[in-house]
C-alpha positions as a printed NumPy array, in Angstrom:
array([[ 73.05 , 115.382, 124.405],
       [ 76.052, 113.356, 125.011],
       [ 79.43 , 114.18 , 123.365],
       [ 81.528, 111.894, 121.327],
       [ 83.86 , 111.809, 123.803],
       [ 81.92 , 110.126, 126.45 ],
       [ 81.363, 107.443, 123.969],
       [ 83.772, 104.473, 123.153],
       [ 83.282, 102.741, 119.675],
       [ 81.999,  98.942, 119.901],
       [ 81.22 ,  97.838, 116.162],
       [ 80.584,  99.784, 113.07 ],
       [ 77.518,  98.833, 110.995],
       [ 79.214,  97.146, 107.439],
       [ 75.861,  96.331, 105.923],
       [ 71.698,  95.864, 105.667],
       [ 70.505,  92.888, 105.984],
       [ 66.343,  93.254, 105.052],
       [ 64.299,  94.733, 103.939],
       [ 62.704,  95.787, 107.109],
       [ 65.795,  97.921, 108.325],
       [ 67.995,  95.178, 109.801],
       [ 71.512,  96.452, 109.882],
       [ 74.976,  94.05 , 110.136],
       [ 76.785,  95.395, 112.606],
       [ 80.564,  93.624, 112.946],
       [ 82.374,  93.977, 116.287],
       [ 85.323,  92.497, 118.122],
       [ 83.464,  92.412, 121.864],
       [ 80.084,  91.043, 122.957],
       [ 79.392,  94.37 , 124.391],
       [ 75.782,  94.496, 122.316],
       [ 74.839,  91.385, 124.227],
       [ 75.794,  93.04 , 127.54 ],
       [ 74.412,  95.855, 126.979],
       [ 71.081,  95.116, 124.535],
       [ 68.846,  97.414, 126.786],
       [ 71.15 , 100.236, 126.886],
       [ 70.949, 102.719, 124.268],
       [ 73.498, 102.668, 121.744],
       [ 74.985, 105.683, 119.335],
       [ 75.59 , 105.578, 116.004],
       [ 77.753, 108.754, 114.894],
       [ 75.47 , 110.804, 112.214],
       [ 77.204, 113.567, 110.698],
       [ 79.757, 113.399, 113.694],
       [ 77.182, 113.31 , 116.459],
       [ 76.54 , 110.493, 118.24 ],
       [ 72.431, 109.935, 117.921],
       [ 70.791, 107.58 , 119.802],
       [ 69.212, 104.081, 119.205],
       [ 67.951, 101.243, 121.069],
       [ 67.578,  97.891, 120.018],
       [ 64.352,  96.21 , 119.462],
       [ 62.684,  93.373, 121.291],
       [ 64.44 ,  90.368, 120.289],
       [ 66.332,  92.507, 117.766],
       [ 69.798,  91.073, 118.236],
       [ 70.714,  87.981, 116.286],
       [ 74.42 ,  86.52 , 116.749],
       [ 75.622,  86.049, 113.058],
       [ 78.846,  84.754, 113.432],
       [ 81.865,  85.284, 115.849],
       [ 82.252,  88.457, 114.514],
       [ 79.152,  89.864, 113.574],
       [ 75.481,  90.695, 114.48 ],
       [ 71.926,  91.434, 113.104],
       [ 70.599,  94.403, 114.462],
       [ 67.142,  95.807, 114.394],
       [ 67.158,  99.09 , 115.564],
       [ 63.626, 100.875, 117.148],
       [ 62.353, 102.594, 114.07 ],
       [ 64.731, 101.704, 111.831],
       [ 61.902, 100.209, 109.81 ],
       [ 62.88 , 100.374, 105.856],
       [ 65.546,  99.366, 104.027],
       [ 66.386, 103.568, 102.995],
       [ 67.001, 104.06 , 106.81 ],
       [ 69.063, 101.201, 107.224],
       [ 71.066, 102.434, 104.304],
       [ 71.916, 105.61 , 105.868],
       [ 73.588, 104.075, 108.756],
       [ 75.803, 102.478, 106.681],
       [ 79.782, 102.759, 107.445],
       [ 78.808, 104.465, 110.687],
       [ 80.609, 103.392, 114.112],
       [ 78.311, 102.272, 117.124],
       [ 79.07 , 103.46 , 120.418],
       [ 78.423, 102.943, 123.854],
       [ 78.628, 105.173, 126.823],
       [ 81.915, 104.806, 128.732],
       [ 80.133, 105.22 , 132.493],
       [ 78.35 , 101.731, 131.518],
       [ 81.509, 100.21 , 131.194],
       [ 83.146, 101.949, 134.147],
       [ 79.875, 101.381, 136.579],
       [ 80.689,  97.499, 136.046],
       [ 84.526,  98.035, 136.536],
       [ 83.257,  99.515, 139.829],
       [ 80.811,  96.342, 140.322],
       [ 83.437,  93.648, 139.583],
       [ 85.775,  95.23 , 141.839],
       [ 83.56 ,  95.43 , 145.234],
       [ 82.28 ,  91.196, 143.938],
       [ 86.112,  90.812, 144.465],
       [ 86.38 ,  89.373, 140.654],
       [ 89.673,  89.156, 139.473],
       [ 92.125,  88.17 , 136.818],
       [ 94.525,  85.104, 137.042],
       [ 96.795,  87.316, 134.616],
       [ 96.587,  89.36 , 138.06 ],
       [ 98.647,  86.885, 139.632],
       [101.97 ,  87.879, 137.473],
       [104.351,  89.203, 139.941],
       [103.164,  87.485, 143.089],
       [105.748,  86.242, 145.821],
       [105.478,  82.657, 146.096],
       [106.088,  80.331, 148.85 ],
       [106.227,  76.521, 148.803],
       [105.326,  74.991, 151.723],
       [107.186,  71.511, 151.246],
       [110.557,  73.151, 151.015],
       [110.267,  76.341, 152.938],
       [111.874,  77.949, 149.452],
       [109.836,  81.273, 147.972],
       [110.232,  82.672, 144.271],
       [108.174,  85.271, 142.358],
       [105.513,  84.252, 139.366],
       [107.204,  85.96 , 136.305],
       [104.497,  85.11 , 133.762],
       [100.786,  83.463, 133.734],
       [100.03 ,  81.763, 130.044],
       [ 97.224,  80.548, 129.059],
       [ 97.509,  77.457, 126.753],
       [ 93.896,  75.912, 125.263],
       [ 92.308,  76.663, 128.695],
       [ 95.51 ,  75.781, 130.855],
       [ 96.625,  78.197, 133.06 ],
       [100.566,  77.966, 134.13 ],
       [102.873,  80.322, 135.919],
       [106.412,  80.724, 135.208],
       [107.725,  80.533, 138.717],
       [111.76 ,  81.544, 139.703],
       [112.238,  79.216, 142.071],
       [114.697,  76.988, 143.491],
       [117.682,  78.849, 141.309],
       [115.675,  78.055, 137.778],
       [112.331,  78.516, 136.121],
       [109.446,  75.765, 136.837],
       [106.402,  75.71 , 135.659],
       [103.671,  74.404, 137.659],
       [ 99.685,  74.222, 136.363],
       [ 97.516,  76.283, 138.275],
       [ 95.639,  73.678, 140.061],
       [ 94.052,  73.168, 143.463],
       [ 96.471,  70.381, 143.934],
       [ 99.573,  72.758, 143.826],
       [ 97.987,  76.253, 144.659],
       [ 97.516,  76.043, 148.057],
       [ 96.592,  79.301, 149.101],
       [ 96.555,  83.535, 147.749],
       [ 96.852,  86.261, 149.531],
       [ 95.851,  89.151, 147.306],
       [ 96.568,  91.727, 150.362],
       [100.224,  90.079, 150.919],
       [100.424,  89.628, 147.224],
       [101.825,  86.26 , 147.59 ],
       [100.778,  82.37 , 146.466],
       [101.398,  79.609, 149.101],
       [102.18 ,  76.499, 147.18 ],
       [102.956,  72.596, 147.411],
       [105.342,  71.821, 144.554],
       [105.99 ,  68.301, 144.346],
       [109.644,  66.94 , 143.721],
       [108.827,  65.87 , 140.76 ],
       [107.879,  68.481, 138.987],
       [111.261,  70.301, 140.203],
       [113.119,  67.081, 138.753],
       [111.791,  68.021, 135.609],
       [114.067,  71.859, 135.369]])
């Protein structure tokens, strides 16, 4: 039996949905898509219990929400008793695919943040002191050349990174200096 604690909460179900035990279950991740084979716990009486989703029993409802049919969940009176219950998921799912992403070398661009930087036109280096994210744009603050620039992360200006050095070799053009 596993123990609350071993669990991490990933929706709560808000409502039933048919007649044939279909539950609403509203969430903030996509964590039941990731996971639809996995089995998930509902907490019953402050236990976590276990359920796994049906074939083709997860329906996107909106950006917020799914439909959930639940393995013999089959009657509107069972779906009612989950009802204002929290789903959870194990924690050593998420933590086995921390563990994956980290030996496929993924990584962040927010990683970046704090990274020595070196341009390679002027020979000057500075230090990234924020990465924002604007409607898919990705620019770094960069202290560089006495002020604050900030340059679009872009193949054109992002020459090279060195995650071991921590550092970003770049080719700022004049003109984007001119601009600060």
């Amino acid at each position: 039996m596993i123990a609350k604690e071993d669990c991490i909460k990933i929706g709560t179900i808000t409502k039933t949905h048919s007649l044939d035990g279909q539950v609403v279950v509203t969430t903030d991740n996509d964590l039941l898509e990731k996971y639809v084979s996995e089995p998930v716990f509902v907490l019953l009486d402050g236990a976590p219990v276990p359920f796994f989703i049906a074939p083709d029993g997860l329906v996107t409802r909106n950006h917020t929400s799914y439909i959930v049919k639940f393995d013999y969940v089959d009657s509107l009176v069972l779906a009612e008793r989950l009802l204002g219950n929290d789903i959870l998921l194990e924690k050593k799912l998420l933590k086995e695919e921390e563990e994956e992403e980290e030996e496929e070398g993924e990584f962040d661009i927010f990683d970046l943040n704090g990274f020595d930087v070196e341009d390679v036109l002027s020979g000057e280096t500075g230090k990234i002191t924020d990465v924002a994210d604007y409607s898919g744009n990705v620019v770094f603050s960069i202290d560089i050349f006495g002020k604050e620039i900030l340059l679009p992360l872009s193949e054109n200006y992002i020459k090279e990174v060195s995650w071991d050095d921590k550092k970003i070799i770049t080719s700022i053009p004049r003109d984007i200096i001119d601009l600060y």
